[in-house]
N, C-alpha and C positions, 0 to 999 in steps of 0.2 A: 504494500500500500504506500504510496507515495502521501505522506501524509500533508508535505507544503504543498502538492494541488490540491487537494481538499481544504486546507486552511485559507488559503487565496481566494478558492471558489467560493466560500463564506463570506469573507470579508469582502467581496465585493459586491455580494447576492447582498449582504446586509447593509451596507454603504450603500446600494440605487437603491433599496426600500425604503431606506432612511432619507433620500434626496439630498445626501453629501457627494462635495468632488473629493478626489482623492485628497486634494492641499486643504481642504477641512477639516478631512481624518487626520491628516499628517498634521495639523496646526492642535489638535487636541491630544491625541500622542506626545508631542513634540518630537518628531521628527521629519525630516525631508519627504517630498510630496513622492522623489523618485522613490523613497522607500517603498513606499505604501503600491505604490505601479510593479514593484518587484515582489511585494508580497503577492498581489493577487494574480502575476505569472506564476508564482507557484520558485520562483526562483531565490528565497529566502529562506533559511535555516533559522526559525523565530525562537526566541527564548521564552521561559515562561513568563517575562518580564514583558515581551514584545505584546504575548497572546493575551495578557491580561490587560497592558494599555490599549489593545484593537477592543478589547469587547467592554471595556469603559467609553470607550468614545462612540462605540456602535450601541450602544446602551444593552447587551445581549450578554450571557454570560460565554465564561470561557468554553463550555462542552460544546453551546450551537455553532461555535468558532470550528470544533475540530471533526463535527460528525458526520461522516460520510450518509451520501443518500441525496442530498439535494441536488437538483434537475441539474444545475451547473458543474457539482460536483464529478455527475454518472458521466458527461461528457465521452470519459476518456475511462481505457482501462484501471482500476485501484491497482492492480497486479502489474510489473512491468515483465512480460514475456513476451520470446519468439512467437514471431505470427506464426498462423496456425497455414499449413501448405493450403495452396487450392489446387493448386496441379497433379500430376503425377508422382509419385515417391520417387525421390532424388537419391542417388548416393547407391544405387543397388543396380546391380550389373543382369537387367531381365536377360534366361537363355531361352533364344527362340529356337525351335524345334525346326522349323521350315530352313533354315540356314541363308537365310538372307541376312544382308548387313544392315 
């Protein structure tokens, strides 16, 4: 589970419900607007410090910040795995009986 997209996807599923811009969350946090634009790519490593200033300024507690399930959230795989084949199985030497190449 990729837990900073899940957290991002919160944070900014709660931020448009709320009708804040990111520099309004970031001005209630106190920190950088970019910050908050990096959190809800999912491209922040947030502290328990971070997750608790987003859901004070989002007025929401810290769990609806981290819980998987929301529309924004499902997006994307939770799991990060190899795609699944859609072609033929690769990697395996079929022997044809007819003897054609």
């Amino acid at each position: 589970m990729d837990i900073r997209k899940v957290f991002g996807a919160n944070v900014r599923r709660y931020r448009l419900a709320a009708g804040l811009s990111q520099e309004a969350v970031a001005e209630r946090m106190g920190v950088d607007r970019a910050y908050i634009s990096s959190i809800e790519r999912g491209g922040q490593n947030a502290t328990l410090l971070t997750i608790w200033q987003a859901a004070q300024a989002l007025k929401t507690m810290p769990a609806e910040l981290l819980a998987p399930g929301t529309a924004a959230a499902e997006s994307g795989p939770l799991m990060r795995s190899r795609p699944k084949p859609t072609g033929p199985r690769t990697g395996k030497r079929s022997s044809r009986s007819s003897g054609q190449a």
